[in-house]
C-alpha positions as CSV (number, residue, x, y, z in Angstrom):
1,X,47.6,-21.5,-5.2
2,X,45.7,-21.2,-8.6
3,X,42.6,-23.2,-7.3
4,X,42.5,-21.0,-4.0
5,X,42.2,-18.0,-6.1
6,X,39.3,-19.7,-8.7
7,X,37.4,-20.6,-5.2
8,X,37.9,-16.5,-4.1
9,X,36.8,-15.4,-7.5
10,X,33.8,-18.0,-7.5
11,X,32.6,-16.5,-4.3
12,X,32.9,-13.2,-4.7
13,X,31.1,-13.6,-8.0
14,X,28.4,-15.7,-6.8
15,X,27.8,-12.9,-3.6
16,X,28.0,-9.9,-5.6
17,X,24.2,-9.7,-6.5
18,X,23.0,-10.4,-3.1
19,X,25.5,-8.2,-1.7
20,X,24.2,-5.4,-4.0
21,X,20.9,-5.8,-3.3
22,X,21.4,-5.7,0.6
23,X,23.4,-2.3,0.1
24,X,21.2,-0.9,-2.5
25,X,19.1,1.7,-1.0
26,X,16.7,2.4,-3.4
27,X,15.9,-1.3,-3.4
28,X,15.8,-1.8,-0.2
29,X,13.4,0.7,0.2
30,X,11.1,-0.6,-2.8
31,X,11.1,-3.9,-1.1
32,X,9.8,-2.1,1.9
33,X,7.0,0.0,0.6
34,X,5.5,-3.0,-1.7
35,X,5.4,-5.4,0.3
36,X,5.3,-4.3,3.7
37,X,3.3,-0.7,3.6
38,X,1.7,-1.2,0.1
39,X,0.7,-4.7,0.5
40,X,1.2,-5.4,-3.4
41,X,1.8,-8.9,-2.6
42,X,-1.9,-9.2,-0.9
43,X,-3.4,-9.0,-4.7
44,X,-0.3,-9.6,-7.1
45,X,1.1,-12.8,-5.0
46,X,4.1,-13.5,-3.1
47,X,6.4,-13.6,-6.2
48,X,4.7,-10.5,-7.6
49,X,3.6,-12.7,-11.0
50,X,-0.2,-12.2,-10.7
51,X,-3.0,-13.8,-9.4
52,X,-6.4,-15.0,-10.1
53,X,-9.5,-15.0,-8.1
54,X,-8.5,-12.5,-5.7
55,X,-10.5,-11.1,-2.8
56,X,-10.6,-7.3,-2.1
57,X,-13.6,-5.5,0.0
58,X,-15.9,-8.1,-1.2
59,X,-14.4,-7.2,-5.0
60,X,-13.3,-10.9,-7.0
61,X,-10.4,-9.9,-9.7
62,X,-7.4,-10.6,-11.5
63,X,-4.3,-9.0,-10.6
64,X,-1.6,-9.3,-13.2
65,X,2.0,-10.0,-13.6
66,X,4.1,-7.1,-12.6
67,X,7.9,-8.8,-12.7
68,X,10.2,-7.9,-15.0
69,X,8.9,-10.7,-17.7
70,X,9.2,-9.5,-21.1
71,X,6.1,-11.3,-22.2
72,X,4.1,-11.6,-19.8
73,X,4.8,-9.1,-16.7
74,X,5.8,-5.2,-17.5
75,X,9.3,-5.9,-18.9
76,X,8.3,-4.2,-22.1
77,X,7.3,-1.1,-20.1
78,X,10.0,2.1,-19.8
79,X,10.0,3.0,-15.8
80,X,8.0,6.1,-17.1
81,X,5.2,3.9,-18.3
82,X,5.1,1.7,-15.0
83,X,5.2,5.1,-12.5
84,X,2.4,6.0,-14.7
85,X,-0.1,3.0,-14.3
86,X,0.7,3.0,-10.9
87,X,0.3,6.7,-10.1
88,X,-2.1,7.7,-12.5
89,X,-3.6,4.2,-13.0
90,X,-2.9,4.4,-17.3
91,X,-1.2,1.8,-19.1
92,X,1.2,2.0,-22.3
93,X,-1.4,1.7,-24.4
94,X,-3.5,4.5,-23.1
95,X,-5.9,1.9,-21.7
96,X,-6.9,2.6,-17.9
97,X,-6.5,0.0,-14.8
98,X,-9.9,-1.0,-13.1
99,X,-10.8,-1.8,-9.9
100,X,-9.5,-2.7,-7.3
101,X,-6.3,-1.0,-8.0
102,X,-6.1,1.6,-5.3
103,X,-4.8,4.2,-8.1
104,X,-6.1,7.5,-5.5
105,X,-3.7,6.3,-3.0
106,X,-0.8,6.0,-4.8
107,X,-1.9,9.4,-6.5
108,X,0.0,10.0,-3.2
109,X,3.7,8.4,-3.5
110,X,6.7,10.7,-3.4
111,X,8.8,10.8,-6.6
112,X,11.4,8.9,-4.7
113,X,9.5,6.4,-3.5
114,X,7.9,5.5,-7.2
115,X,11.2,5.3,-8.3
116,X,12.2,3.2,-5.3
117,X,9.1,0.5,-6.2
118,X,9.7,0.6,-10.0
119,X,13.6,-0.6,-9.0
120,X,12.4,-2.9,-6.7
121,X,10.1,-4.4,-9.6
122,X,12.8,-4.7,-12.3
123,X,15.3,-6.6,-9.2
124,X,12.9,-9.4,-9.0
125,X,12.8,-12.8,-10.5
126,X,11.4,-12.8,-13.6
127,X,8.0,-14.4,-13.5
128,X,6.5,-16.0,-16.8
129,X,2.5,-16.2,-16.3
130,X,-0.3,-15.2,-18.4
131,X,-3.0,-13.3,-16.0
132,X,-6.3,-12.5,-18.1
133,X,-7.9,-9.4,-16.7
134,X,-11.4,-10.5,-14.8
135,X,-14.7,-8.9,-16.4
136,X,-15.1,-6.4,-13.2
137,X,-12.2,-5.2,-13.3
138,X,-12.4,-4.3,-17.6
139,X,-16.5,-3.0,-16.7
140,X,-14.3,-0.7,-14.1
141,X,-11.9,1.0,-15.9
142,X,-12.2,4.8,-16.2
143,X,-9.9,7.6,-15.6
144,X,-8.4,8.3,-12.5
145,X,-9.3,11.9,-11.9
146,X,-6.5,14.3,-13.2
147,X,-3.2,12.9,-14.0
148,X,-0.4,13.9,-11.1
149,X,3.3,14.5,-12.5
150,X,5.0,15.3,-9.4
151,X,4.5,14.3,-5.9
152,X,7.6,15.5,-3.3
153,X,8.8,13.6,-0.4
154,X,6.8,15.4,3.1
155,X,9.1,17.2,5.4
156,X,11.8,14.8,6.8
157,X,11.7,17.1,10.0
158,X,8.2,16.9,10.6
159,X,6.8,14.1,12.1
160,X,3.3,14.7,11.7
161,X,3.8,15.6,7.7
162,X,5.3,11.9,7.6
163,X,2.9,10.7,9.5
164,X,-0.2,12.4,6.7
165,X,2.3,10.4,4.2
166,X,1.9,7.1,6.2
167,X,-2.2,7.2,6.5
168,X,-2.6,8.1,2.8
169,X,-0.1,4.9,2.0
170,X,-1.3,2.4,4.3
171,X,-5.2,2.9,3.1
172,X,-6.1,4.4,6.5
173,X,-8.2,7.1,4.6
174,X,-9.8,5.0,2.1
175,X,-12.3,3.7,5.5
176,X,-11.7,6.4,7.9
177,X,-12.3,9.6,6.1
178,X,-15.5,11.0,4.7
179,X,-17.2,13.3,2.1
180,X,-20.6,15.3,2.8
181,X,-21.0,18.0,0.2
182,X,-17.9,18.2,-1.4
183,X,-16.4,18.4,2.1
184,X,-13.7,16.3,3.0
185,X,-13.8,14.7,6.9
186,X,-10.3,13.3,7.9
187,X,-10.6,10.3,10.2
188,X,-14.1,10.9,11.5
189,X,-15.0,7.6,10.1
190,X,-18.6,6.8,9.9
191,X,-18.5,4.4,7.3
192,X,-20.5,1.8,6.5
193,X,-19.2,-2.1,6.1
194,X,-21.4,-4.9,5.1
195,X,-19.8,-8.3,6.8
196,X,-20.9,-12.1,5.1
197,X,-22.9,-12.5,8.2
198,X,-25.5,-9.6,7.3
199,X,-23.9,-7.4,10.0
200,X,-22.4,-4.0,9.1
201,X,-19.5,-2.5,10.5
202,X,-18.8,1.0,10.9
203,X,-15.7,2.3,10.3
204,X,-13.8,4.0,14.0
205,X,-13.5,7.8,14.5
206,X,-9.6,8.4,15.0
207,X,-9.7,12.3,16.0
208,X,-9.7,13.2,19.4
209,X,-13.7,12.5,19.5
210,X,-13.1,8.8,19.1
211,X,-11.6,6.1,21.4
212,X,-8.0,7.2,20.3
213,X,-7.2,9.3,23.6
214,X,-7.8,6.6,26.4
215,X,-5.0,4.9,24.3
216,X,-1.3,4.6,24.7
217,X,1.0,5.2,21.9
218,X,1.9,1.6,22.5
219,X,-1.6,0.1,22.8
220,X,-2.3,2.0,19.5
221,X,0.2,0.1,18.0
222,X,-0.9,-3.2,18.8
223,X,-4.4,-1.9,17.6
224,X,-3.2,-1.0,13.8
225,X,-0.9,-4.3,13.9
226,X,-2.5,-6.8,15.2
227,X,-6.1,-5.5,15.6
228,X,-6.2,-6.0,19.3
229,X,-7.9,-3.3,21.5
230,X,-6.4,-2.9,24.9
231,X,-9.4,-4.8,26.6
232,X,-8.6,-7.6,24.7
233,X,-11.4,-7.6,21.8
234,X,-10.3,-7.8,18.3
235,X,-11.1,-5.5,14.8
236,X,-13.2,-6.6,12.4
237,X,-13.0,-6.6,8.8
238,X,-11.9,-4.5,6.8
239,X,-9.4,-3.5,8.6
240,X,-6.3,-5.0,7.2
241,X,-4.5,-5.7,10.2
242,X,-3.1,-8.4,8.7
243,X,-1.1,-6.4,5.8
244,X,0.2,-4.2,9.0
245,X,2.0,-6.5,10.9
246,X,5.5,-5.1,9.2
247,X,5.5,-1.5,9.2
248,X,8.0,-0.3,10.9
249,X,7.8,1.2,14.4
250,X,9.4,4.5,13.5
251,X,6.4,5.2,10.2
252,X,3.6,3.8,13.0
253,X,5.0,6.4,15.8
254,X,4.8,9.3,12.9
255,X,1.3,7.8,12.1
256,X,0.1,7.8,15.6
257,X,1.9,11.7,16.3
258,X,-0.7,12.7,12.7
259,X,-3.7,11.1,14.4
260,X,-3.1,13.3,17.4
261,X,-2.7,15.9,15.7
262,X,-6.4,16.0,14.1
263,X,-8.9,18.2,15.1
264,X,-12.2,16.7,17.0
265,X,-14.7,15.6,14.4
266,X,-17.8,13.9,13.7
267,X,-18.6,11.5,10.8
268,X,-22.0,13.3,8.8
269,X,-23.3,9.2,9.4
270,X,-23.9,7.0,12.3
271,X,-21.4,7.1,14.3
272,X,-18.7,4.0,15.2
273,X,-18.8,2.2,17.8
């Protein structure tokens, strides 16, 4: 009798943590947003310890540790001080994080949803690896524009206002939208990409003047995804289609009812073709 109940104790004990973290849903959310909308683990590695040598939009860096690890990752940091390098792109020690930290997007994460990732960091393994930071990214470091405090959730009712929420996270406006004069141009596109072969792609207009309306909400789909146009030819670079293949159908649908929503515009540059 004695043994049978060591055995119960020794499993509930050993399935506790897992169990937690499968019904935690803070965490669970945290685990969603950084690795599947957020891609941290395209730059930071698959255990989140850092990385050397990394390639983003033709940029070579060193992404650092961000586990848990007292010594060597961001265990040293309050959750105030890690909200803040993310959001505003400033560490502890007043110092600010260069390129190609995306700090302007995530100038756009909900409250929530920052407190949601710095959980999910501290619930990780702890990782115990030195990164040193690359010389491009320490030439890049300057401030961020102005600091942001508070950032609140979009309307959980709106589809469209989720869907806003869903381009700014998943980098869509980093290629798609455009500045003339001060002027902001949501999704006209018009950018210019230099490929390795000498060839320069130009980022796709994704307002009602573009391709977008002889596509399904479907075939859209497996365009962001899996970069696949419905007559069969693929996306190029940059588009990450790669980092895309996980978001979940119910953030692409509210993505996909915000593209509709946009007004016709051009890009103030060549157009996409």
């Amino acid at each position: 009798m004695k043994h049978g109940i060591v055995v119960i104790i020794l499993t509930l004990v050993i399935n506790t943590p897992l169990m937690a973290f499968e019904t935690n849903p803070e965490i669970e959310r945290g685990h969603y947003l950084v690795r599947d909308m957020l891609s941290c683990t395209h730059c930071h590695g698959e255990d989140l310890g850092g990385a050397e040598g990394v390639q983003v939009a033709g940029i070579t860096s060193n992404a650092p540790n961000i586990t848990d690890d007292e010594d060597t990752g961001i265990g040293g940091w309050t959750d105030k001080q890690v909200s803040q390098s993310i959001r505003n792109g400033i560490r502890p020690d007043g110092s600010y994080i260069g390129a190609p930290m995306p700090v302007n997007t995530y100038k756009n994460i909900s409250d929530d949803d920052l407190k949601a990732i710095v959980a999910y960091l501290r619930s990780l393994p702890l990782v115990n690896r030195t990164i040193k930071p690359s010389e491009m990214t320490v030439k890049s470091r300057k401030q961020h524009g102005p600091v942001i405090d508070k950032v609140p959730a979009p309307d959980g009712q709106d589809p469209v206002a989720k869907g806003k929420y869903v381009y700014e996270l998943i980098y869509c406006s980093l290629c798609h939208n455009a500045f003339q004069n001060n002027e902001l141009y949501v999704g006209v596109g018009g950018n210019p990409f230099k490929q390795p072969d000498g060839s320069v792609v130009i980022s796709s207009n994704l307002t009602p003047s573009g391709n977008l309306p002889g596509y399904s909400d479907e075939e859209l789909k497996k365009v962001i995804k899996y970069g696949v146009r419905p007559d069969g030819s693929k996306l190029r670079p940059p588009m990450p289609t790669e980092i895309y293949h996980n978001v979940a159908d119910t953030d692409l649908n509210d993505l996909i009812d915000f593209l509709r929503s946009l007004p016709a515009g051009e890009a103030p540059s060549p157009a996409a073709n």
